[in-house]
N, C-alpha and C positions, 0 to 999 in steps of 0.2 A: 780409491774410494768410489762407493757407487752414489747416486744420488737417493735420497728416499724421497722425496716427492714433498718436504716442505721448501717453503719460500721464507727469505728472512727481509727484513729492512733495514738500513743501518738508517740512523738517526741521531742530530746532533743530542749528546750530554743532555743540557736544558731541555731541549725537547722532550726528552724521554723524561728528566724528571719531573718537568708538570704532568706529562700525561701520567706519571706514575701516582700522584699529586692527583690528580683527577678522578685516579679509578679510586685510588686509597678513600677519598671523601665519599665516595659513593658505594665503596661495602663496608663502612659506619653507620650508613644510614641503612642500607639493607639489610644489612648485617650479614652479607656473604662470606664465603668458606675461602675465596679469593685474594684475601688479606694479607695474608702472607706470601702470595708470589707477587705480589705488588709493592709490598714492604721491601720484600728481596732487590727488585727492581729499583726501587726508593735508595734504600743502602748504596745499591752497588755505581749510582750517576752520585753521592756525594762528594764535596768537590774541599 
C-alpha cells in the first residue's frame, strides 16, 4: 500500500457520536448538503 497523503483520527464511539450530533444540528439549521455524511457517521457509532 502506498500512502495518499490523508491523515485519520481514531476517536472514542461517544466522542464521534456527539460530534456527529453536533454537526447533524448544525446542517438543520443551515440547511447543508452535509446531512447525510453525518447521518452516515451518526448511524454507524450506534450502540
Amino acid at each position: 500500500m502506498q500512502p495518499r497523503g490523508a491523515t485519520f483520527e481514531v476517536i472514542p464511539y461517544m466522542d464521534a457520536r456527539h460530534y456527529s450530533e453536533m454537526h447533524m444540528a448544525k446542517c438543520r439549521r443551515e440547511k447543508s448538503s452535509d446531512m447525510d455524511v453525518w447521518q452516515e457517521l451518526f448511524n454507524q457509532t450506534f450502540m
